[in-house]
C-alpha positions in Angstrom: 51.8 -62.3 -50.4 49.6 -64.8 -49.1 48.6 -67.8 -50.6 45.6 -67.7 -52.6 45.1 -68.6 -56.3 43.2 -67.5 -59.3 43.1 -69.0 -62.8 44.4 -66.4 -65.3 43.8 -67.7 -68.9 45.7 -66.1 -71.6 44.4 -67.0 -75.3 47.6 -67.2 -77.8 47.4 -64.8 -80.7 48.1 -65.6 -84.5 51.0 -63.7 -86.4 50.1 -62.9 -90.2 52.3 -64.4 -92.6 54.8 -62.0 -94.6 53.5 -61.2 -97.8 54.5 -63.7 -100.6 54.8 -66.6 -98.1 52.1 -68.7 -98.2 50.7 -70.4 -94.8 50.1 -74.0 -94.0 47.2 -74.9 -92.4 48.1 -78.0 -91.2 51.9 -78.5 -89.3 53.4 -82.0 -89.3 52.6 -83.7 -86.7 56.6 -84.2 -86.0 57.0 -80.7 -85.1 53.9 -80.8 -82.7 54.9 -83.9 -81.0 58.8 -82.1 -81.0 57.6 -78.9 -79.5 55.5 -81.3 -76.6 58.4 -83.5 -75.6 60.8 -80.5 -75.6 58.9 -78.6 -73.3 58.2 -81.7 -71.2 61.9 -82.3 -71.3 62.8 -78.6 -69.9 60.3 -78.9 -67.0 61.8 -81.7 -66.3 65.7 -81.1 -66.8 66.9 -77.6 -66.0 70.7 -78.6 -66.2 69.6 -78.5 -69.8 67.6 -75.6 -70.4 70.0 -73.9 -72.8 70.1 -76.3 -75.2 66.8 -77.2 -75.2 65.6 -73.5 -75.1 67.0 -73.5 -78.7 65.7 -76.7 -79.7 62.2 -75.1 -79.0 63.3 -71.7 -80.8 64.3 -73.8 -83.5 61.4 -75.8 -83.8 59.0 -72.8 -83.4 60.6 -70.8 -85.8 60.5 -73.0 -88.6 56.8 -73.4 -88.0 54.5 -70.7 -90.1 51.6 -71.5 -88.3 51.0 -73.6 -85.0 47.7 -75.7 -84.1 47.9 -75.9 -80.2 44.3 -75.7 -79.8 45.2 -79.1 -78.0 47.5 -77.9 -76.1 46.9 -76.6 -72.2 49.9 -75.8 -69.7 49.1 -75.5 -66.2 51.7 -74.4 -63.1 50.6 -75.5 -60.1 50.6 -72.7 -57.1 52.9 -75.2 -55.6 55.9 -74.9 -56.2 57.8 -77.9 -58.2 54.7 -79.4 -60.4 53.2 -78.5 -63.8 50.7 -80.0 -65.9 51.6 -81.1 -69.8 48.0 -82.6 -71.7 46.4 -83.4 -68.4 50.1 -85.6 -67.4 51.3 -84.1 -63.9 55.1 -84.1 -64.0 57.4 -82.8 -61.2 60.5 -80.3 -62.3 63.2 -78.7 -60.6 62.9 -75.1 -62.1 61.3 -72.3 -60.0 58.0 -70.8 -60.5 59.8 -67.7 -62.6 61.4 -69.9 -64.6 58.1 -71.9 -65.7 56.2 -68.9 -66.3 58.6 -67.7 -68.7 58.8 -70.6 -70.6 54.6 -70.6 -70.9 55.2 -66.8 -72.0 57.5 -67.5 -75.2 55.0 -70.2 -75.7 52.3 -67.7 -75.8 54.3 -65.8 -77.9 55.0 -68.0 -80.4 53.8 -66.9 -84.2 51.1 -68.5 -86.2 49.4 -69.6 -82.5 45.9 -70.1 -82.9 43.2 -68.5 -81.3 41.7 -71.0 -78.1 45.0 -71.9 -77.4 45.1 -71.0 -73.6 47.6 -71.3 -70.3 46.1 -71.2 -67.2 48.6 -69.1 -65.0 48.2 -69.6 -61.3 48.8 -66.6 -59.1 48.8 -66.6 -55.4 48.2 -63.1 -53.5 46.9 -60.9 -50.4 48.7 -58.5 -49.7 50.0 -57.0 -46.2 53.8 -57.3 -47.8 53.3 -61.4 -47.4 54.3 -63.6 -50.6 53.3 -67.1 -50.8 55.1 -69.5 -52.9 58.9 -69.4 -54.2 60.1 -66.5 -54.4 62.0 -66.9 -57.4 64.1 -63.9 -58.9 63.2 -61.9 -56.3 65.6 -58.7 -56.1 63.7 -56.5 -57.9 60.8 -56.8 -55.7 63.0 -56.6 -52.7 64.4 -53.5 -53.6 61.2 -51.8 -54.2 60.0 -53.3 -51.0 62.6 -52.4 -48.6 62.4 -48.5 -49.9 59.0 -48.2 -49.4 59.9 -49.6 -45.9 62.2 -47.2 -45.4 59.8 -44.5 -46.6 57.2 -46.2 -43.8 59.9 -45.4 -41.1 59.8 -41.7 -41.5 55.8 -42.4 -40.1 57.7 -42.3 -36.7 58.4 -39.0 -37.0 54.7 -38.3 -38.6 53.4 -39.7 -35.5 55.8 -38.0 -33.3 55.2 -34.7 -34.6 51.3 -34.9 -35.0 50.9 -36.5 -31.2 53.7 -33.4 -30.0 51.4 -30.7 -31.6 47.9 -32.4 -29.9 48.9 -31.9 -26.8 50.5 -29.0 -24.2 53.9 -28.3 -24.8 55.8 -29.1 -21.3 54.4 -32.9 -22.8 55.6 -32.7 -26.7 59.4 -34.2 -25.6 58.1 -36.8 -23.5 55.6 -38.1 -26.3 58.4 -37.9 -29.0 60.5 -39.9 -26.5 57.6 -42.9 -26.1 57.8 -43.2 -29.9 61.6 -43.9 -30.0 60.7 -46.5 -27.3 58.0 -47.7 -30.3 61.0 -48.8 -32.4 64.2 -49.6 -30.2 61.9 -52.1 -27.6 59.0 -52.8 -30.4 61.8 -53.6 -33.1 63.7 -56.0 -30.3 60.7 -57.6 -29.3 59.5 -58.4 -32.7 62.7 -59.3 -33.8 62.9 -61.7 -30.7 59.2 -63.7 -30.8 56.6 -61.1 -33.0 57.4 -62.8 -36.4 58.0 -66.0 -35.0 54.6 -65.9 -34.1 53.2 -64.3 -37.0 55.3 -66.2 -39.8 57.1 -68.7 -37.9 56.9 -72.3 -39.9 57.5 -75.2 -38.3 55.2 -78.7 -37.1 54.2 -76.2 -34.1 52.3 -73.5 -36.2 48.7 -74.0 -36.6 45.1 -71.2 -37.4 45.6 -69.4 -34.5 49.3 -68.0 -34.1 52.7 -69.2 -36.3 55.8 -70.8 -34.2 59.7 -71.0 -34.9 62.0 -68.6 -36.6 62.4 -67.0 -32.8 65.0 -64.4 -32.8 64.8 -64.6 -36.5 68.4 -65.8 -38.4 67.7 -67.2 -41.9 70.5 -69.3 -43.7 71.8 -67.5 -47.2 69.3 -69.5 -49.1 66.2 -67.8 -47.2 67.8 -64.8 -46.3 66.6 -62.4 -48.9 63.2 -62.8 -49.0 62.6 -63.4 -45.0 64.4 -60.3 -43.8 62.8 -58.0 -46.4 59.4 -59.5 -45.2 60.7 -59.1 -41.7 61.8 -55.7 -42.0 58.8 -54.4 -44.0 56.2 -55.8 -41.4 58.7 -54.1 -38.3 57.7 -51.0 -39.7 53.7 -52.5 -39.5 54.4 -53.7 -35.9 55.7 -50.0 -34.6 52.9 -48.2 -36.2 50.4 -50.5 -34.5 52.0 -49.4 -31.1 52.6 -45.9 -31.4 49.0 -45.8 -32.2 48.2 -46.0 -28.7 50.5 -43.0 -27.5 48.7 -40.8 -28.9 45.5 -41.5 -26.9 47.3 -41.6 -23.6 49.4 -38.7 -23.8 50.0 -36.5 -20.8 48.9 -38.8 -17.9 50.7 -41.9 -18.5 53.5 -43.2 -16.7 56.8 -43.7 -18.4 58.1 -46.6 -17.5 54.7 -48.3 -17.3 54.7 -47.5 -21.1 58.3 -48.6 -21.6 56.6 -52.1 -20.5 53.7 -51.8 -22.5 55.6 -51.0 -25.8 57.7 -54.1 -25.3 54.9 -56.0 -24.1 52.9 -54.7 -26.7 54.3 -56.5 -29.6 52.3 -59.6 -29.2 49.1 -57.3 -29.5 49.8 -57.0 -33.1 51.9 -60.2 -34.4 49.2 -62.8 -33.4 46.3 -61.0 -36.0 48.7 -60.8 -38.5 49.1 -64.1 -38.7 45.4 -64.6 -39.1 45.1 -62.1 -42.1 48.1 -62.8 -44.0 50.0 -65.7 -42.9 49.7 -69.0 -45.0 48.7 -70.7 -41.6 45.8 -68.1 -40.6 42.2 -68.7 -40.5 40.9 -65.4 -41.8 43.2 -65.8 -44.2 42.2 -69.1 -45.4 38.6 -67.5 -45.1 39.2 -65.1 -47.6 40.0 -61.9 -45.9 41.2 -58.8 -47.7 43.4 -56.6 -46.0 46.0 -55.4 -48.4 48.0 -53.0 -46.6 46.4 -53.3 -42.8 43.4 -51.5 -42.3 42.3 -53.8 -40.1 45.7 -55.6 -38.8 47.4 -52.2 -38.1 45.1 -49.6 -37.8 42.0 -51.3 -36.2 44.2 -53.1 -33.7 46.0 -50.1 -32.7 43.0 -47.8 -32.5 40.9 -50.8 -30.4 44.2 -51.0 -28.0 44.4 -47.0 -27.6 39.9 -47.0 -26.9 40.9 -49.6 -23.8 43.9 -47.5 -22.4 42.4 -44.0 -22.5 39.8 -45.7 -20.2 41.9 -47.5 -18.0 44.1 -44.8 -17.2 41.3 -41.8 -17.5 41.1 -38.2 -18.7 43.4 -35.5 -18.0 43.1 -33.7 -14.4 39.7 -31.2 -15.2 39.4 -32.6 -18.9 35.7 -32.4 -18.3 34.9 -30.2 -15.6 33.5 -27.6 -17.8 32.9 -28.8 -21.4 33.2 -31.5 -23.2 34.6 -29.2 -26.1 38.2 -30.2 -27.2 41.8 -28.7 -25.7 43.8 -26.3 -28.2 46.4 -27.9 -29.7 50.0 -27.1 -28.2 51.3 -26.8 -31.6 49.0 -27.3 -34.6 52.3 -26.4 -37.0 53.7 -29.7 -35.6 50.7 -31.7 -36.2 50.3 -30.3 -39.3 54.2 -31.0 -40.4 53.3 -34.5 -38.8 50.4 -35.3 -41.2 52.4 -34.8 -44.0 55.3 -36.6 -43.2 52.3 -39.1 -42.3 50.6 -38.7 -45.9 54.2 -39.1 -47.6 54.5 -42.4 -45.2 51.4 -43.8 -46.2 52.2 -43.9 -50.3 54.9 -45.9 -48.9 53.2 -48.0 -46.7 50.7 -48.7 -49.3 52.6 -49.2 -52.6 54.8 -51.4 -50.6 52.3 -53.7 -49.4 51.8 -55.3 -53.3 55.1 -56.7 -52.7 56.4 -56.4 -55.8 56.7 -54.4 -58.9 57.5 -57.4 -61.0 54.6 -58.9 -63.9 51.2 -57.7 -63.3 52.2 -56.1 -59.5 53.8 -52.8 -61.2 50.2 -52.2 -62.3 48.9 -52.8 -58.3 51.6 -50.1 -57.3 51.0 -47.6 -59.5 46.8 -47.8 -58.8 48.0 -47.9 -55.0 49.7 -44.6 -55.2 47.0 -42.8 -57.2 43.6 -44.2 -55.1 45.8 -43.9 -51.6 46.2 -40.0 -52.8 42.6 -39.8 -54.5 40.8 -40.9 -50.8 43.1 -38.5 -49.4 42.0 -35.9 -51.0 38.2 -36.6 -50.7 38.9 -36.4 -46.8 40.6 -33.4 -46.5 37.6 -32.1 -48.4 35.2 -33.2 -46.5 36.6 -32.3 -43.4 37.1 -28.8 -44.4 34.1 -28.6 -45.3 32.5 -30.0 -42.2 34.9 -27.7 -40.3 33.7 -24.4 -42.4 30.1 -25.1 -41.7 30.8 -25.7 -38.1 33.0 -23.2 -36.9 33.3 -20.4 -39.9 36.8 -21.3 -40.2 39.5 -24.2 -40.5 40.3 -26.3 -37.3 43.5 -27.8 -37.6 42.3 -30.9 -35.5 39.4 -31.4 -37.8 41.8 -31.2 -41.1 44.6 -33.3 -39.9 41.9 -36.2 -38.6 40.2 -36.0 -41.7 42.7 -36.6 -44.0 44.3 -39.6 -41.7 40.9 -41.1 -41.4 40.3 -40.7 -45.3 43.7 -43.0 -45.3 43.4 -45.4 -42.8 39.7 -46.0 -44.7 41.7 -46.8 -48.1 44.4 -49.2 -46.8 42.3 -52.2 -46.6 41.4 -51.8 -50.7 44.5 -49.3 -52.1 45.2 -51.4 -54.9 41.6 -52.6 -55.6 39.0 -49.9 -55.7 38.6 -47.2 -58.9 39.5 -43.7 -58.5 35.6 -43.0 -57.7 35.4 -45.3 -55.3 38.2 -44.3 -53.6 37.1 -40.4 -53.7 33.6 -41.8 -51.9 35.5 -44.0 -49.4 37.7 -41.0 -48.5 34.7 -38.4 -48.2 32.9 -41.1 -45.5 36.0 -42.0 -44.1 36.8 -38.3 -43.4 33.6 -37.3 -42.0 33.8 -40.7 -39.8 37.0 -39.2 -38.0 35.7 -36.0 -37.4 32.3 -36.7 -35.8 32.6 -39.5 -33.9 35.9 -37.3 -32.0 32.7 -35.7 -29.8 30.9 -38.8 -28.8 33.8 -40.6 -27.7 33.8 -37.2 -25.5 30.7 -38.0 -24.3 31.7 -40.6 -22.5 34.4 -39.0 -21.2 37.2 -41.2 -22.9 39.7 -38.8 -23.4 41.8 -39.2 -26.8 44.1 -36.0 -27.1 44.5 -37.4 -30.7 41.9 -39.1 -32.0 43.2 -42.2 -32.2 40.0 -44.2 -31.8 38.0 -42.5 -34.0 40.7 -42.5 -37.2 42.3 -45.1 -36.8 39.7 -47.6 -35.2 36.2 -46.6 -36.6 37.5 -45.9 -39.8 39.6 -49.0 -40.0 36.1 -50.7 -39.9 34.5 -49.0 -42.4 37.5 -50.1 -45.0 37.0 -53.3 -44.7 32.7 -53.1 -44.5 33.9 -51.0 -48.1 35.7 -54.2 -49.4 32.9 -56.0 -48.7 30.7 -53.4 -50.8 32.3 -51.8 -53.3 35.4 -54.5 -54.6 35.6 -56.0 -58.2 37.0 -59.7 -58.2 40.4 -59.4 -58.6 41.9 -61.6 -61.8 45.4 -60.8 -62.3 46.8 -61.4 -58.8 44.1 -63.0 -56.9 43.4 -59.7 -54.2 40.1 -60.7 -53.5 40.5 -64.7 -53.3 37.9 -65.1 -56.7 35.2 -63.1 -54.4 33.5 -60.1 -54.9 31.6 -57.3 -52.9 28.1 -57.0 -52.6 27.0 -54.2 -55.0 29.7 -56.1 -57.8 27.4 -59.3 -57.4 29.5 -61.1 -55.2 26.9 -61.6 -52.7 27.3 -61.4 -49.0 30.2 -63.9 -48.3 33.0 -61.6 -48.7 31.1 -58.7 -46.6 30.4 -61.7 -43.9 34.7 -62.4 -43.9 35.2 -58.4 -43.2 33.0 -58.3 -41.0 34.0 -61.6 -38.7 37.6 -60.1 -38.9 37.0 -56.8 -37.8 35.0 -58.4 -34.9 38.3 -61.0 -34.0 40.9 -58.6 -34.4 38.9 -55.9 -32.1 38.0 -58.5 -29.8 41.9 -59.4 -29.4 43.4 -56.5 -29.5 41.1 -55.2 -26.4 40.9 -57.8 -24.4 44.7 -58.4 -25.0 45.7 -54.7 -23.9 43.5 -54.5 -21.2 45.1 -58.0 -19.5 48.6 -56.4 -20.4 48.0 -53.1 -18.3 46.2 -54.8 -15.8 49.6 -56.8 -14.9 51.7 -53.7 -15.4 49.3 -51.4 -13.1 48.6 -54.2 -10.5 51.7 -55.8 -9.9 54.4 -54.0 -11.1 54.1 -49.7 -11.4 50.8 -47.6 -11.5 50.0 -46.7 -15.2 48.7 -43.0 -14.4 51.3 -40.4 -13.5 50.8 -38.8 -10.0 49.2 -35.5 -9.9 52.1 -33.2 -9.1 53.7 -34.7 -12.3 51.1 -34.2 -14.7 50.2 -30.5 -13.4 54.2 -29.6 -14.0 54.4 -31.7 -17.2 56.2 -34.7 -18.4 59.1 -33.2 -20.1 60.3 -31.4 -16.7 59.0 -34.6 -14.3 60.5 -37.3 -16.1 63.1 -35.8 -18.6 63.9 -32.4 -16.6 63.3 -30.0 -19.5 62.0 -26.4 -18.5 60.8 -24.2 -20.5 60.0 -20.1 -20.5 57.1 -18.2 -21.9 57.2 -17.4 -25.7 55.6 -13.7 -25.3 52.2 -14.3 -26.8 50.5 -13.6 -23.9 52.5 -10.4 -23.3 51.4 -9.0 -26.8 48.0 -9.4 -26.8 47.6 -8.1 -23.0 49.2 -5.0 -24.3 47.6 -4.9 -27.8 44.3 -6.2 -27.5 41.8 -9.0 -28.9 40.7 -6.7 -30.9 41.8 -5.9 -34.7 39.8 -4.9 -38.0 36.1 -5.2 -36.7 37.3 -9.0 -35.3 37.2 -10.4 -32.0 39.8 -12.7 -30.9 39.1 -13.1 -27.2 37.7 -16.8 -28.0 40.9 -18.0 -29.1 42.7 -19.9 -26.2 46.6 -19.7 -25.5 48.3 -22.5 -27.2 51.2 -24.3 -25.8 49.3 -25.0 -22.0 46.9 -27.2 -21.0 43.8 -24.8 -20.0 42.4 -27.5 -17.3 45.6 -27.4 -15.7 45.6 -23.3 -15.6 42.1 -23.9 -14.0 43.2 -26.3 -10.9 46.5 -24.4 -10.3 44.1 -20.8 -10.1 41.9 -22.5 -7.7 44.9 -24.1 -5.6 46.2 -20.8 -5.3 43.2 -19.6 -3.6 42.6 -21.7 -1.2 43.2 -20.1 2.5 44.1 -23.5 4.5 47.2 -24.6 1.9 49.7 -24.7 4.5 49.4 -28.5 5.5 47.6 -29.6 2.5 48.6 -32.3 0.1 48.5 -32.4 -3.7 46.3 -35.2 -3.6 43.7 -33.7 -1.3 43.9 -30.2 -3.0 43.0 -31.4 -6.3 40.0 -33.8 -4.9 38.8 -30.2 -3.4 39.1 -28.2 -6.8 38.2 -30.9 -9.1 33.9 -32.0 -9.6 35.0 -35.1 -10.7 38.3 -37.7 -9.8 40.3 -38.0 -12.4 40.1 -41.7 -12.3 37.4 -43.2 -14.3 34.3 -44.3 -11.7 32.7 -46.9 -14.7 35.0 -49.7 -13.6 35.9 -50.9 -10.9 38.9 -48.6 -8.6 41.4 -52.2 -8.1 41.0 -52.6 -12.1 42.7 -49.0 -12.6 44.5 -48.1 -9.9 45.1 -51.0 -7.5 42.7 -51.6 -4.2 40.7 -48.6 -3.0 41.6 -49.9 0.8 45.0 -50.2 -0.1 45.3 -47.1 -1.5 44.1 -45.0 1.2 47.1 -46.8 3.5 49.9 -45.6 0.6 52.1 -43.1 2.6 52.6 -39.3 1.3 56.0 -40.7 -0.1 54.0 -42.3 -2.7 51.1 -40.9 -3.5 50.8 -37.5 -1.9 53.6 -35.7 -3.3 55.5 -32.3 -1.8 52.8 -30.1 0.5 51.5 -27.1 -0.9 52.9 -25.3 2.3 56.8 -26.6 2.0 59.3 -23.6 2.1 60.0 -24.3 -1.8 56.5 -25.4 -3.3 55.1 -22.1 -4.2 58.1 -21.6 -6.6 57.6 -25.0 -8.4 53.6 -23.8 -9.5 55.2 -21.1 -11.3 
């Protein structure tokens, strides 16, 4: 949790007096001045808290009624000071300890009304705590299972990403996301947190520093590597983010590169948002669970690779419509193992269960399933009116939109809000999938749209919709815009979701700019992406599954219903298209890959709105590259023919 305070006052209540007992109004002034210089004394000298924990029992207890209208305690959010009668005194007890004290005092009987402690909090979110962590190990244990919970995400994404595209690509993309967590994991381990977290006379607003290859001494173990380990989990996701929207043209290793590389795309922003040193933070950004540190960064990372590295071979040579899914079972087993992630991934980020953050978890759980559930609806819905029946593509994104549009807020907005938030968040994914068609950026998955537009409009919704937070300190003592707050906290979402996409593009672009320029082209060559990943880079083959067979022998025709629209799943139809149209072509003997798909293609395959030595090295150069390169096994070699197949 990041550091950030908010007064929490807390008026003492009286106790009645049994029955027969009569009350005094007025205690000795002894037993006041007793109680004072006890308390003072335990602050001060924790090697003897248990006897003077008695002392104050004793002294309280023989007390009917207490006047500490006087009397006003105040903790400090740093650690080590506290405030007796407007006398700062240091102690040697933890912040736990303290607080536990002011609440027996709160406790005590015959208190009078106006008596009040002024408890200070300090919280953001993003699975960050401020402060001394104190007894920490029931938080960490509710942490670090939600973490684990956030792993099984990997298989979510793996799953969902497998099902968007053909099938002879579904191994290779479940490959890149184990690459997500063995070189993400190492990386981060070795700088990312160091950066993000790092403390040391180096750190400073823009990125932290020390802590490399991180290896805390018993003392800070506990509470760094369970903050470690929960934001790994944070730093994969923002990664495998970007598969998705570059499946089934993208060069292997040039991704093995990128997902190492790829680490420092998402440390350095979170640090801004919740690390003590950051300057949104400091700002007053609210970002509980990483709308805009996860979801935005990864989605603005996978909008500048699907350009660089362009849309599938014949994508849009016909429509604009999208491909059929190569196995919507998978994405739909993917978006549930996602869904289940995501109550992890939000309930984990209060850090805690402990005092008031119990409450945070249990709202988390209900408004992260509520704006769910007002997704899923609205994408159905959109789907029905559109099509007379369910798309799976339009469900799934939906419902992941409807999340990624709650994270920012899980633990702050009302079950209404959350239901709205979902509804607009869900509708966001879906429609704005076709414009980003428009302009040909091709995004098997959606990625830009769900997790990049819609990690905007939760923190614009922050900025609307949130009350000021006074238990924990969310929202920094701000509120949004329709809660009277004014425009401040609206103006802090906004700049951040302007930084972080800023970052995040320009960073990815320079990082596949160096991979594609100077050390292996980023784009698959066109004989591997016609045959597939899976058999080009991981030699898996596979056979027909018979659905063609049936319905060529049964029809497209059943019960007054025709099915004829319905394209095979499992292939990629564009692909289908070029290989027909290779086929036919009378001069193939001496002709080239390359040179046969220019022929049966309208359009390259390489983007034409930047410039050729940004994508794909120096035009000039590239028309010297010998046919061991680039132009890859002539259609007229004795064993070609066998390979289309």
């Amino acid at each position: 949790m990041a550091a950030e305070s908010v007064d929490q006052d807390v008026t003492a209540r009286p106790t009645q007096a049994n029955e027969g007992e009569e009350t005094n109004s007025e205690p000795t002034t002894s037993l006041v001045e007793g109680l004072l210089n006890a308390s003072r004394q335990l602050l001060l000298e924790s090697s003897a808290a248990s006897n003077l924990v008695s002392e104050v029992l004793n002294m309280t207890e023989s007390m009917v009624q207490l006047n500490t209208s006087d009397l006003v305690v105040s903790v400090s959010q740093e650690p080590g000071t506290a405030e007796l009668n407007g006398t700062t005194e240091t102690f040697p007890l933890n912040m736990t300890d303290a607080l536990g004290i002011i609440d027996y005092a709160n406790s005590t009987e015959g208190a009078t009304p106006g008596a009040t402690v002024n408890i200070t909090y300090n919280s953001r979110g993003g699975g960050v705590q401020g402060g001394d962590p104190g007894e920490f190990g029931n938080d960490a244990a509710w942490i670090l299972t939600a973490t684990f919970i956030i792993f099984t995400m990997q298989s979510g994404f793996g799953l969902l990403e497998s099902g968007a595209v053909s099938m002879k690509n579904e191994t290779n993309i479940m490959v890149k996301n184990v690459v997500d967590v063995v070189l993400g994991g190492f990386t981060y381990w070795l700088f990312g947190y160091a950066l993000s977290f790092g403390k040391s006379e180096w750190t400073n607003p823009f990125c932290g520093w020390g802590d490399f290859a991180i290896n805390p001494s018993e003392s800070e173990m506990g509470k760094t590597y369970t903050t470690f380990f929960f934001q790994l989990s944070f730093a994969t996701t923002a990664t495998t983010i970007v598969s998705g929207a570059i499946a089934e043209r993208f060069n292997f290793v040039a991704y093995v590169l990128f997902s190492a590389v790829n680490t420092v795309v998402y440390c350095i922003p979170a640090g801004w948002i919740w690390g003590d040193h950051g300057f949104l933070n400091k700002l007053g950004v609210v970002d509980i669970a990483g709308s805009c540190g996860v979801h935005l960064c990864g989605g603005a990372s996978a909008l500048v690779a699907a350009k660089m590295v362009g849309p599938r071979i014949g994508r849009y040579d016909d429509s604009e419509d999208p491909l059929p899914m190569g196995s919507p079972t998978n994405a739909i087993l993917g978006m549930f193992m996602l869904w289940w992630g995501w109550l992890g991934f939000n309930c984990g980020s209060t850090f805690g269960i402990t005092d008031h953050l119990w409450k945070y978890a249990a709202r988390t759980a209900v408004i992260t399933l509520q704006s769910s559930i007002g997704g899923g609806l609205a994408g159905m819905s959109l789907s029905w009116y559109k099509n007379h029946r369910l798309e799976i593509a339009d469900v799934v994104n939906s419902v992941l939109g409807a999340l990624v549009s709650i994270t920012a807020g899980c633990a702050l907005f009302t079950s209404w809000e959350a239901l709205f938030i979902g509804i607009v968040g869900g509708l966001i994914a879906v429609l704005a999938m076709p414009v980003f068609d428009k302009f040909h950026i091709d995004d098997p998955v959606g990625a830009t749209s769900v997790h990049g537009l819609c990690g905007i409009w939760a923190m614009v919704a922050i900025g609307l919709f949130v009350q000021e937070d006074t238990l924990i300190g969310f929202t920094g003592g701000h509120a949004g815009v329709f809660r009277g707050g004014g425009f401040y906290l609206l103006g802090v979402q906004c700049l951040a979701c302007l930084c972080i996409s800023v970052w995040a593009m320009c960073s990815t672009f320079t990082i596949l700019f160096i991979v594609n320029r100077f050390v292996i082209k980023i784009r698959m060559s066109e004989w591997e992406e016609l045959v597939g990943a899976d058999f080009a880079e991981h030699g898996i083959r596979r056979r027909q599954i018979g659905v063609s067979r049936a319905v060529s022998v049964l029809g497209l025709q059943h019960n007054g219903f025709d099915y004829s629209d319905i394209a095979p799943q499992g292939d990629n139809p564009c692909h289908v298209k070029v290989l027909q149209r290779l086929s036919s072509l009378e001069s193939r003997r001496e002709s080239t890959v390359s040179k046969a798909v220019a022929q049966v293609t309208r359009g390259n395959h390489k983007n034409s709105s930047l410039p050729a030595f940004l994508l794909n090295g120096d035009a000039t150069n590239r028309s010297k590259q010998t046919a061991a390169t680039d132009e890859i096994t002539p259609i007229g070699a004795p064993d070609a023919l066998q390979a289309w197949k």
